[in-house]
C-alpha positions as semicolon CSV with decimal commas, in nm:
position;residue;x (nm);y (nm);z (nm)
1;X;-1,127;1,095;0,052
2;X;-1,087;1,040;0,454
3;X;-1,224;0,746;0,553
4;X;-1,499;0,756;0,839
5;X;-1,365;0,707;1,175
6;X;-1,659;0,481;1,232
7;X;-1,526;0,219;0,994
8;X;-1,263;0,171;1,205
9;X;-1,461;0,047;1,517
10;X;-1,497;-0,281;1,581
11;X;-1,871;-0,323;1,573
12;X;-2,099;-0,160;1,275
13;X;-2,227;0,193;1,400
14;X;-2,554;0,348;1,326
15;X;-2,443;0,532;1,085
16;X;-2,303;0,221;0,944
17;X;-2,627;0,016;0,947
18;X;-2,780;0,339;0,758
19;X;-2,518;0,287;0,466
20;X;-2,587;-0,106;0,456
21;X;-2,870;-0,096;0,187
22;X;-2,645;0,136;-0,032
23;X;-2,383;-0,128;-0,034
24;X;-2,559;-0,418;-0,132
25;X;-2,580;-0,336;-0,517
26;X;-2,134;-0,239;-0,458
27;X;-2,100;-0,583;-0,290
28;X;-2,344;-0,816;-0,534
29;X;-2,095;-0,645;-0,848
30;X;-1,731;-0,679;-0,622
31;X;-1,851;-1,039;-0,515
32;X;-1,925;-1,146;-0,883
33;X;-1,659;-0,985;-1,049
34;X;-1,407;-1,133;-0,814
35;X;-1,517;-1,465;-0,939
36;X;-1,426;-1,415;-1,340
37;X;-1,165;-1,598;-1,459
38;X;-0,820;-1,411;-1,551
39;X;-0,603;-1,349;-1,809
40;X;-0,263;-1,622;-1,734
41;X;0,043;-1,408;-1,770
42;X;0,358;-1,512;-1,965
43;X;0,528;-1,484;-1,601
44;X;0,435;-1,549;-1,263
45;X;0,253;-1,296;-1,082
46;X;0,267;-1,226;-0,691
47;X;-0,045;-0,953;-0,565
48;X;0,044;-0,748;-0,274
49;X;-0,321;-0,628;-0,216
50;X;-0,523;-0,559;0,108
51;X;-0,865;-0,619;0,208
52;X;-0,970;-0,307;0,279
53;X;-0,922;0,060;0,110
54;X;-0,682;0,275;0,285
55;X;-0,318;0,240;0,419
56;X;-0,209;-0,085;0,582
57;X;0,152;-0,107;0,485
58;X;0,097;-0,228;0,076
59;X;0,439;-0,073;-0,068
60;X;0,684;-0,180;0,187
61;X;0,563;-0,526;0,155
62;X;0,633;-0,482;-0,198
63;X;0,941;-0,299;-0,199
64;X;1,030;-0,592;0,048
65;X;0,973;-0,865;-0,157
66;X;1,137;-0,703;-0,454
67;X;1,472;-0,700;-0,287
68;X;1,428;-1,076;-0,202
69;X;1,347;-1,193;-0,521
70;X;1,649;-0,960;-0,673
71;X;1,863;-1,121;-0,428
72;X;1,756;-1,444;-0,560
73;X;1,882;-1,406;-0,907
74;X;1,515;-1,287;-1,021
75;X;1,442;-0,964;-1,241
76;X;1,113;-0,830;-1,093
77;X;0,899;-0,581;-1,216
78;X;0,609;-0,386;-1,057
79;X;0,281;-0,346;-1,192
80;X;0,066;-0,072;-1,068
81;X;-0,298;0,080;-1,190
82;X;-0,083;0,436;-1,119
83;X;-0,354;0,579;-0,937
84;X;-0,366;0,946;-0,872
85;X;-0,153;0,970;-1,245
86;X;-0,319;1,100;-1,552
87;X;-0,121;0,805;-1,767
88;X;-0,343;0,531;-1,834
89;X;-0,047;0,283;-1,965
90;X;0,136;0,080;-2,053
91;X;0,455;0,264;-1,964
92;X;0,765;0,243;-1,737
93;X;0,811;0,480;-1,486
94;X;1,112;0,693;-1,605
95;X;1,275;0,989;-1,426
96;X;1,043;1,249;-1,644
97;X;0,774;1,131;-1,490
98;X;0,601;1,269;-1,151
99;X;0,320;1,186;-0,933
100;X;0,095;1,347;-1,168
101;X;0,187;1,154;-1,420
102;X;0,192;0,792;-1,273
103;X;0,065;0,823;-0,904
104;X;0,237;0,843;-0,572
105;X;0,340;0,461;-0,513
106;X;0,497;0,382;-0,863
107;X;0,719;0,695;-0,813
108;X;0,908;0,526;-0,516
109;X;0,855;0,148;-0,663
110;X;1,020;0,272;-0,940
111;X;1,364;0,320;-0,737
112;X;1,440;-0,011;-0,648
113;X;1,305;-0,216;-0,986
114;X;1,115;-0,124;-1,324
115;X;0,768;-0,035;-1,286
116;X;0,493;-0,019;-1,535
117;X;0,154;0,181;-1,476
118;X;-0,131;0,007;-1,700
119;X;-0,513;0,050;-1,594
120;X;-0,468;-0,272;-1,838
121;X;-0,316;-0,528;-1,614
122;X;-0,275;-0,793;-1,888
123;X;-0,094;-0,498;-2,106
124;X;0,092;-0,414;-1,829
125;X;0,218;-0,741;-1,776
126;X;0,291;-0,860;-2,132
127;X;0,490;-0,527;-2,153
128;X;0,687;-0,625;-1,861
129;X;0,718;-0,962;-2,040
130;X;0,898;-0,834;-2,325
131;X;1,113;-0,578;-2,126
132;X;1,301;-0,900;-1,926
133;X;1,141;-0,936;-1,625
134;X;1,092;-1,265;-1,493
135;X;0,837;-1,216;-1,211
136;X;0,560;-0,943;-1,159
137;X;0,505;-0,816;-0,863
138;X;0,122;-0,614;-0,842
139;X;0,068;-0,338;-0,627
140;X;-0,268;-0,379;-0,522
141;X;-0,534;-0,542;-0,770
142;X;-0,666;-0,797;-0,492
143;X;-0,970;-0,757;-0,619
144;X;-0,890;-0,731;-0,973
145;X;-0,943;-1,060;-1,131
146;X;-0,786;-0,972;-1,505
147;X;-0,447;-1,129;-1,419
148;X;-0,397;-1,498;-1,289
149;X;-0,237;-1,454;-0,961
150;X;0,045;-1,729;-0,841
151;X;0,070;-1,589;-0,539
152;X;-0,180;-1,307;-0,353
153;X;-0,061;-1,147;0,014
154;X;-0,297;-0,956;0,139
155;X;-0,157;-0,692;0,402
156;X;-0,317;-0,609;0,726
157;X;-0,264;-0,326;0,968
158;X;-0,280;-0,471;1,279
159;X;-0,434;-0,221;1,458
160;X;-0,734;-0,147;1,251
161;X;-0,763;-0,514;1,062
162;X;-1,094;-0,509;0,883
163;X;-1,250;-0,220;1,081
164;X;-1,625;-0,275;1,117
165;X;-1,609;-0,613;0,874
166;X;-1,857;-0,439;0,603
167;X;-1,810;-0,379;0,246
168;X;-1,815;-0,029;0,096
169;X;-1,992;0,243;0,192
170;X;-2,067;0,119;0,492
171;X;-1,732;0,002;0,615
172;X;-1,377;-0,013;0,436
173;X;-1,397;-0,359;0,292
174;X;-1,345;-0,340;-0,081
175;X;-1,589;-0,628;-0,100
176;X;-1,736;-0,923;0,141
177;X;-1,479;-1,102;0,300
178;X;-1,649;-1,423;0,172
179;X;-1,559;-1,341;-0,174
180;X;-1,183;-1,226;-0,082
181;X;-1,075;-1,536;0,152
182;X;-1,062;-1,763;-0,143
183;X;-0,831;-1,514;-0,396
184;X;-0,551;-1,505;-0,074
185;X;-0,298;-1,746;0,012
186;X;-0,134;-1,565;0,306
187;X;-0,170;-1,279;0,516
188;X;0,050;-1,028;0,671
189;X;-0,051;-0,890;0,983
190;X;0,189;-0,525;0,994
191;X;0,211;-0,396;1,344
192;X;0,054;-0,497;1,728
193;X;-0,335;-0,480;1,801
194;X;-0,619;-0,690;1,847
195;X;-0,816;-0,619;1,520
196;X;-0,517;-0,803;1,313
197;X;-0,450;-1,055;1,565
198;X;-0,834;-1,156;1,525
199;X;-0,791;-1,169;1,140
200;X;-0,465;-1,357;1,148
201;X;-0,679;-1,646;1,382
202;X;-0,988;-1,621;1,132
203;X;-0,673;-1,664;0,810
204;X;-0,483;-1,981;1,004
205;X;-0,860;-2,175;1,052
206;X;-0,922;-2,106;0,695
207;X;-0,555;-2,265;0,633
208;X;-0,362;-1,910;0,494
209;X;-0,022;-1,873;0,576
210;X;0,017;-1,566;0,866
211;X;0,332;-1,348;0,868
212;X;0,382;-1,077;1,111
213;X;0,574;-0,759;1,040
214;X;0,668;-0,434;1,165
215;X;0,715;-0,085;0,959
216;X;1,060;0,073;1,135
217;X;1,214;0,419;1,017
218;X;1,570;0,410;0,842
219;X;1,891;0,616;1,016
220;X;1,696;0,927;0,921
221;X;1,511;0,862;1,286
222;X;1,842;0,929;1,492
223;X;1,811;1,255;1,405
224;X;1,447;1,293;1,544
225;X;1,524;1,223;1,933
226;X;1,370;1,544;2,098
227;X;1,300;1,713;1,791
228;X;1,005;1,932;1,814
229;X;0,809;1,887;1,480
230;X;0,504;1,945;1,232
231;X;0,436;1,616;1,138
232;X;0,211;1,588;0,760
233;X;0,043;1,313;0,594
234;X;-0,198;1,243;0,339
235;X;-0,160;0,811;0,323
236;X;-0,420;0,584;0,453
237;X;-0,413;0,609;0,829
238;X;-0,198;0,931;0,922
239;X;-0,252;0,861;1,254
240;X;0,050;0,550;1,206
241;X;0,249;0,765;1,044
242;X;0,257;1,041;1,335
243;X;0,310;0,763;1,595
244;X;0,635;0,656;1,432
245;X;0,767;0,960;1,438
246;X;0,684;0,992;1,835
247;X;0,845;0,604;1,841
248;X;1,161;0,792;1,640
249;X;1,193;1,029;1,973
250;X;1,044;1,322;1,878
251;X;0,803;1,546;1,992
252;X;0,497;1,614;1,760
253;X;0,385;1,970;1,845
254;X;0,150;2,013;1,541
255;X;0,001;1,668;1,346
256;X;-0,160;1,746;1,023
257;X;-0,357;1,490;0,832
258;X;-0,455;1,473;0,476
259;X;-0,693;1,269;0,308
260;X;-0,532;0,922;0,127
261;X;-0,303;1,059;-0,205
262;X;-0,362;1,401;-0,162
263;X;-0,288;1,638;-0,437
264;X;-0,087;1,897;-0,204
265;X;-0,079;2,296;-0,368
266;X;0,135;2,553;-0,368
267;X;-0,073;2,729;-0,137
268;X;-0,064;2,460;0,114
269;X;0,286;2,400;0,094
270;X;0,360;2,758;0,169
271;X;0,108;2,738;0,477
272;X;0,247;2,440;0,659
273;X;0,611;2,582;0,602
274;X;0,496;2,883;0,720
275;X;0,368;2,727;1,042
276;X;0,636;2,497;1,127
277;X;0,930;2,804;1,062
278;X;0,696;3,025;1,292
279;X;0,684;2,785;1,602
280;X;1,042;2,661;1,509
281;X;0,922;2,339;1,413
282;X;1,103;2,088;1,203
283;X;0,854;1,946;0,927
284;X;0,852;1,572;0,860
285;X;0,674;1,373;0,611
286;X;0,660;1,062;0,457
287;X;0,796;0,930;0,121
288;X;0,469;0,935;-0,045
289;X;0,356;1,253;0,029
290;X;0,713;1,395;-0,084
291;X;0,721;1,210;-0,438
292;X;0,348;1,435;-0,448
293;X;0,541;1,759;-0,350
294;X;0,797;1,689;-0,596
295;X;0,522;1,721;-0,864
296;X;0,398;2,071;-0,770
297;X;0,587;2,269;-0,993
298;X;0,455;2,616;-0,877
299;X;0,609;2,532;-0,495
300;X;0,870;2,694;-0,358
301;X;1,145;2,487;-0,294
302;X;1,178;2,355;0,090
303;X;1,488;2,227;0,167
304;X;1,434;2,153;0,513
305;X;1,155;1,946;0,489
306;X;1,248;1,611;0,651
307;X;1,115;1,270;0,482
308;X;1,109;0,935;0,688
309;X;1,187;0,677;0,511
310;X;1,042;0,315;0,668
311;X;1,076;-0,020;0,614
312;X;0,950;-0,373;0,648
313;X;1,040;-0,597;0,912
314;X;0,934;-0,960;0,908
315;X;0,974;-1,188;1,188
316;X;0,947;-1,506;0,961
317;X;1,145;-1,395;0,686
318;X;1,290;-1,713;0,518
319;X;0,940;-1,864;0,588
320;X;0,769;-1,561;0,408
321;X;1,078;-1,618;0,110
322;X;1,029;-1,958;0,063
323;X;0,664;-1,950;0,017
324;X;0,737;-1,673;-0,242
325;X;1,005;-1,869;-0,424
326;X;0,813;-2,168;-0,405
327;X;0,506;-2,028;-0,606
328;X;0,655;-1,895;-0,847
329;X;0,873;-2,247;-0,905
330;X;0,576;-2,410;-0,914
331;X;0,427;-2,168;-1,169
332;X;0,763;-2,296;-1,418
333;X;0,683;-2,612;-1,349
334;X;0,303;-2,638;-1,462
335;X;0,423;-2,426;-1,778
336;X;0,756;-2,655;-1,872
């Protein structure tokens, strides 16, 4: 699905108000099922979620905080729903498997720490339990109120923040802001604009730790100055991804977006390669999309198309660790 561009604007539209009695059975069922009580793991939990549906920066922050806590003598594991995959868990992402199997996101979790797919979030986490790992690390489940969370970060792009501020269908909230405030301890705000900067004041009155971040491309972007390219996307908000590739240098002749975990074919592999080796184009993606590609079996192979890798950039970074670090001491603590 492609979300509306009029959830994005800053004040409900008319088509918005249309959608609002539609929503109110989605947000009386999010509101009340946010407020069950959860399953307690056998070891601390830490949600990367967002507030909204759509991209906002979710998996760096992860990826991010799994390198900290390895660097701190921890043994992390992700825990992901795996959607897009037809696995329904528990199981660890192994090299056999493919975005088909587990979903976009645990294909490239999976290369930096285990990762187990469960619908089952307890499951999932009592499996990662008895692999070794010491902390869990969801991606995503904000809303998802099976597991205990010691510590919930709830990611913001800061140049859409909450979009129009309504629930589902309406607007991209995945349920009243009301209900969601209370299941976050901090927020981080990724990239400039006045939409985030408005959410990280409305966080800091209700007393939520703010961290600000920026997404910035690997070494692969010195190769991009004056490139002329065929930039391809199906993640949340295409529109950031084509934007860091103009930041990298280059020069985005053709900009093709795809609707959020896109199931790319053969057909439309062959098309865009087609297009970008007719106007001489170099085609870039991102690292989702490709870990999709990788699972069409019936593609051709494309060895020059480009993947940008990015990655997170905190300003308050030992801030941001400690708080981590400190949660999940204090989760040892209550247990010893």
């Amino acid at each position: 699905m492609r979300a509306p561009r009029f959830w994005w604007q800053s004040s409900p539209s008319l088509q918005a108000h249309l959608l609002r009695p539609a929503g109110l059975l989605y947000t009386s069922i999010a509101a009340q099922r946010m407020r069950r009580r959860g399953e307690k793991a056998d070891l601390p939990v830490i949600c990367i979620g967002n507030f909204t549906v759509g991209g906002a920066g979710k998996t760096p922050t992860a990826l991010f905080v799994a390198k900290m806590l390895d660097a701190a003598g921890e043994s992390p594991a992700f825990l992901s729903r795996g959607y897009g995959g037809r696995l329904r868990g528990p199981v660890q992402v192994r090299l056999k498997h493919t975005a088909s199997d587990v979903g976009d996101e645990p294909i490239l979790l999976s290369k930096t720490a285990r990762t187990i797919i469960s619908r089952d979030r307890p499951a999932g986490a009592r499996l990662s339990y008895e692999m070794g790992a010491t902390v869990v690390i969801m991606d995503d489940g904000l809303q998802n109120p099976s597991l205990v969370k010691d510590c919930a970060i709830a990611v913001v792009d800061g140049a859409t923040g909450i979009g129009n501020g309504l629930p589902l269908p309406a607007g991209p909230l995945r349920a009243p802001m009301e209900a969601q405030w209370p299941a976050v301890d901090a927020v981080m705000v990724i990239g400039d604009g006045r939409p985030g900067q408005d959410i990280a004041k409305e966080a800091e009155r209700r007393g939520k730790r703010v961290f600000r971040a920026r997404l910035a491309p690997t070494d692969t972007a010195r190769t991009l100055e004056d490139r002329k390219v065929l930039a391809f996307a199906g993640i949340g908000r295409p529109e950031k991804f084509f934007e860091t590739v103009r930041a990298c240098g280059a020069i985005v002749e053709i900009a093709r977006p795809f609707p959020d975990h896109h199931p790319y074919t053969a057909s439309e592999l062959a098309a865009l390669r087609q297009e970008s080796e007719m106007r001489g184009l170099l085609a870039i993606t991102t690292e989702k999309d490709f870990a999709r590609i990788a699972a069409v079996t019936d593609a051709e192979p494309w060895p020059s198309l480009t993947v940008l890798p990015v990655r997170l950039q905190i300003e308050n970074e030992t801030g941001f660790r400690n708080l981590i670090l400190r949660r999940i001491n204090e989760r040892r603590l209550r247990v010893a």
